[in-house]
N, C-alpha and C positions, 0 to 999 in steps of 0.2 A: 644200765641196760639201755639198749635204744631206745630211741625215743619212740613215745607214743605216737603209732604208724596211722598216718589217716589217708584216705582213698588220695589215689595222685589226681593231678589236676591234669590242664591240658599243658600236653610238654613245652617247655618254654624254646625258645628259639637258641641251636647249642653255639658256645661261643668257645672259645681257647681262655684256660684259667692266667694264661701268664702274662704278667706285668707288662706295661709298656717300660720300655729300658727309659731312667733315671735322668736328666737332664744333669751335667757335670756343673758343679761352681765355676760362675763368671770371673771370679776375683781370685786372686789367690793371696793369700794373708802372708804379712813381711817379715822379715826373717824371725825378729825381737818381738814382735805379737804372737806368731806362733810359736815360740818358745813359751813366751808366759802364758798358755791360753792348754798348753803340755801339763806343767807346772800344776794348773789350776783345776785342771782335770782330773788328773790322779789324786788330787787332794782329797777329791767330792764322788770319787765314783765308788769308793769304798769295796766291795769284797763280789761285788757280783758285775760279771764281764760284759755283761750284758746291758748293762745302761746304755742309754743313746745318748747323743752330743744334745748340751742344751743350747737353745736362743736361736734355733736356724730357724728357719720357713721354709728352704728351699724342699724339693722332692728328694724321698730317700732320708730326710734328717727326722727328728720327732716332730711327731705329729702337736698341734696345739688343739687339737679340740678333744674334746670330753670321747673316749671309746665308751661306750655302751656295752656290755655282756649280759645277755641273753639265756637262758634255759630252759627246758621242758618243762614239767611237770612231775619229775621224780628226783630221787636223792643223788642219783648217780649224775646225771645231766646237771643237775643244781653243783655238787662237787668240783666238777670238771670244768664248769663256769665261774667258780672262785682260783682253782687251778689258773686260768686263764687271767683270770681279773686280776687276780695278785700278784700273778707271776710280771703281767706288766707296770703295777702299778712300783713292784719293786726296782723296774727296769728303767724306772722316770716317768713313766706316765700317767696323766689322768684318767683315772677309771670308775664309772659306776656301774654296778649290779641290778638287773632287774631279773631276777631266779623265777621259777613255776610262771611261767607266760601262761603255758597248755600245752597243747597236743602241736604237731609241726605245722599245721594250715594257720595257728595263730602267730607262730613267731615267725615264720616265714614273712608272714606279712606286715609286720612288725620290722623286719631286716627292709623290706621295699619300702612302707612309709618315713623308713629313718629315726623308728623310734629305740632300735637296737642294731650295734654295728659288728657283732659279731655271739656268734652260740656254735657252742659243742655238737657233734653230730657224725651220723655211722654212715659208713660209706655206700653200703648197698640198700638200704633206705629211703636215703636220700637219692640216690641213682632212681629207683623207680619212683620215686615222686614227680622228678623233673621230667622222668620218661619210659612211663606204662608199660612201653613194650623193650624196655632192655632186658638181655639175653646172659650177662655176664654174671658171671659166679665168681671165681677165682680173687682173691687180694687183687693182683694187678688188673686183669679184664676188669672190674670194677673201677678202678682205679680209673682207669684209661676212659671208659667211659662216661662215669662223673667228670672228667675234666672239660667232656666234651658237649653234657649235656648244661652243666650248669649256666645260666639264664646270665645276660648283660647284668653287668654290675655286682655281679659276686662273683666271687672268689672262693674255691677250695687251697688249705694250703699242703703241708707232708701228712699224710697217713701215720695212726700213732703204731707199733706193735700190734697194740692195746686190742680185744677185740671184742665187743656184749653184742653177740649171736643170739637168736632166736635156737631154743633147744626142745625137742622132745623130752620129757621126764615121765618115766612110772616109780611107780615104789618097789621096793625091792621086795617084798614077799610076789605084787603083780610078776614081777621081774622071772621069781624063783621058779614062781606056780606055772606059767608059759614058756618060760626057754626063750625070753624076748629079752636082746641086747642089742636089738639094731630094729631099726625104722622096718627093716625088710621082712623080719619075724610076724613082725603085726599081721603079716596075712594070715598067719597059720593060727592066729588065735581065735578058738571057737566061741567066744563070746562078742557080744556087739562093744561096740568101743565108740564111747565119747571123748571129747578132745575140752579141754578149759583152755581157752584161750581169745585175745581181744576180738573184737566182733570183723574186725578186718580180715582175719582168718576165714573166713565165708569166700575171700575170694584172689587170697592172695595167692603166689605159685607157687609157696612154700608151704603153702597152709592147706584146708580141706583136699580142691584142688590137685594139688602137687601130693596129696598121701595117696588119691586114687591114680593119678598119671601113671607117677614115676613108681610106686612102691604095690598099687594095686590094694590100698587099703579104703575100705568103704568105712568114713568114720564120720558120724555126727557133731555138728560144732555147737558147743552150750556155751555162750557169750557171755566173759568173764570181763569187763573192763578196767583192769586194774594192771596192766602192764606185767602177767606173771604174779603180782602180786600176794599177799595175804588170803584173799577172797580163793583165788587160784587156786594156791597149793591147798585151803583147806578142803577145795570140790576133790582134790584128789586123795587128801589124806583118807575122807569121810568115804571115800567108795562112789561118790556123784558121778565123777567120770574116772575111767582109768587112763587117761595122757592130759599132760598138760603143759602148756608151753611156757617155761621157765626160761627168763633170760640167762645167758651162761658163767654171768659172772655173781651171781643171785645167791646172797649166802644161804637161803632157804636149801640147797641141792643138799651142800653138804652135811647140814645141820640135822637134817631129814631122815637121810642116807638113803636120797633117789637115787635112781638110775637111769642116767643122762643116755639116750638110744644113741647108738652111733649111726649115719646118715653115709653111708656106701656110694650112692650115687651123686653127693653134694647136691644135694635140693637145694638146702641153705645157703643163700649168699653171702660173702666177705661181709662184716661188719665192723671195719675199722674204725676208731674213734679221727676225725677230722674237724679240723675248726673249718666253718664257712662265715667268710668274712665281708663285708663290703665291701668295693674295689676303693671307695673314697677313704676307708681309715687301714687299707693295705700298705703301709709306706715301708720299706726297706727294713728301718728299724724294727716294726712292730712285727714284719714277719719272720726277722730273724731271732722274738724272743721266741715265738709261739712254733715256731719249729724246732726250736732247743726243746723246749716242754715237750713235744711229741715226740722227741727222740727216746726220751727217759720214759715215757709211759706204757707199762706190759699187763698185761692183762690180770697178772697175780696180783700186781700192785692195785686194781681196778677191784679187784677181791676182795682184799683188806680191806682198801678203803671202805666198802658197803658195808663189810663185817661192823665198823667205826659204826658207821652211819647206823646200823640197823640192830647192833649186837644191844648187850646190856651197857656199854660205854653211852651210846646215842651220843656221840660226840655231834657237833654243829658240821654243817657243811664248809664253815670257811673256816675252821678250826681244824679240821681233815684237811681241806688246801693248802693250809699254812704249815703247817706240820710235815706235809709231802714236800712240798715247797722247800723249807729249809733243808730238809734233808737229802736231796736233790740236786742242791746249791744255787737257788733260785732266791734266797731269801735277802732284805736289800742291807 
């Protein structure tokens, strides 16, 4: 799910995400060295394509210092940060984990101190963190503007498929008992309607807000701080409140057999899964693993995995990564 949403700051100053182009090799190696150098590379690079060259320094070759990864505070973001960690570490790189930092104001600042150089993270999220007053909904308008908002010295890389949106949920007898299957129904229902969901909801435009705007629903928010969570679904199971905002890849939904409102008017913004990286450990190499990884990541796969994480398996987080990973073809 995304990560735990906290009030945005002041917008940071917007920069272009793209690289500065690559300085080319000064030398170029003799005939009979780069032959054996062919040779000795195919020996050692083994099954996965994705290894970078070793022993360089230059820009664009692997990196030699320690990546850092980074993650929120839940299982899914923890996940997705072994994804990431493993997926390089297989690729030749050195990588350490540091999982549950918190909420985004602390890893954020965390990525600017330099004490982590890269975390998982949703696209429209993170677009109004860096800037309160974006407008953009859609996958691409999001897209477009994360690129433009994002602050000197980071980096967004490819947008995954993958996507853990913010979702309305009732239950399904609520469901039955009103004729409510979309955000838009909510008007017509004659009872008062409470909402579970994080206390950011108070003011976001998707949240309280955004039900009176755009939908005309007058709803009260009872601050559940658990990301969707346990606490959440059981305010909703128990009757506390009748909505509640369940992330969309939350095996709670189905398990439950809520029913997810459908959103007519796209309240909800694009919530891709994207690495946000440092611009100092972006090198060629390392962004061409982590946009492989994003190729292959869809949002069912994002299902499952929490199913792992959460079901009676409770598999570990970098046992889910490794296991995706392999099967993937990411494994070294």
């Amino acid at each position: 799910m995304p990560a735990l949403r906290t009030p945005p700051r002041e917008p940071a100053l917007p920069t272009s995400t793209r690289r500065p182009a690559r300085r080319a090799r000064a030398h170029v190696l003799a005939a009979a060295a780069l032959a054996a150098s062919v040779v000795a590379l195919a020996g050692c690079a083994g099954s996965n394509p994705l290894a970078p060259e070793t022993g360089g320094t230059g820009d664009g070759g692997a990196t030699t210092d320690t990546i850092v990864v980074g993650s929120a505070a839940f299982p899914e973001a923890e996940i997705l940060a072994y994804v990431y960690a493993d997926g390089l570490k297989a690729a030749g790189f050195d990588v350490d984990v540091k999982p549950s930092i918190g909420a985004r104001d602390a890893y954020i600042a965390a990525l600017q101190d330099g004490s982590i150089d890269l975390v998982p993270e949703y696209t429209g999220n993170l677009l109004q963190y860096f800037d309160a007053q974006a407008t953009a909904q859609s996958p691409d308008d999001v897209l477009a503007a994360l690129q433009k908002a994002v602050p000197d010295g980071f980096e967004v890389l490819d947008p995954a498929e993958a996507q853990d949106a913010d979702s309305y949920n009732v239950t399904k007898a609520f469901s039955q008992q009103y004729g409510v299957t979309s955000l838009a129904d909510l008007a017509k229902v004659p009872v008062p309607i409470s909402v579970a969901a994080n206390p950011e909801f108070a003011e976001r435009p998707y949240g309280i807000p955004g039900l009176k705007s755009v939908y005309g629903v007058d709803a009260t928010l009872v601050p559940i701080n658990d990301g969707g969570g346990p606490n959440t679904l059981a305010a909703l199971l128990d009757g506390t409140v009748q909505l509640a905002d369940i992330y969309s890849t939350t095996p709670s939904i189905a398990e439950n057999d809520l029913v997810t409102l459908e959103d007519p008017e796209h309240m909800i913004l694009a919530q891709n899964v994207i690495p946000l990286i440092a611009t100092k450990s972006a090198s060629d190499e390392v962004v061409k693993v982590l946009n492989a990884i994003q190729a292959k990541l869809t949002t069912a796969e994002l299902i499952a995995m929490n199913t792992r994480s959460s079901g009676d398996e409770k598999a570990s987080s970098q046992r889910i990564a490794d296991d995706w990973l392999a099967a993937n073809g990411f494994a070294g």
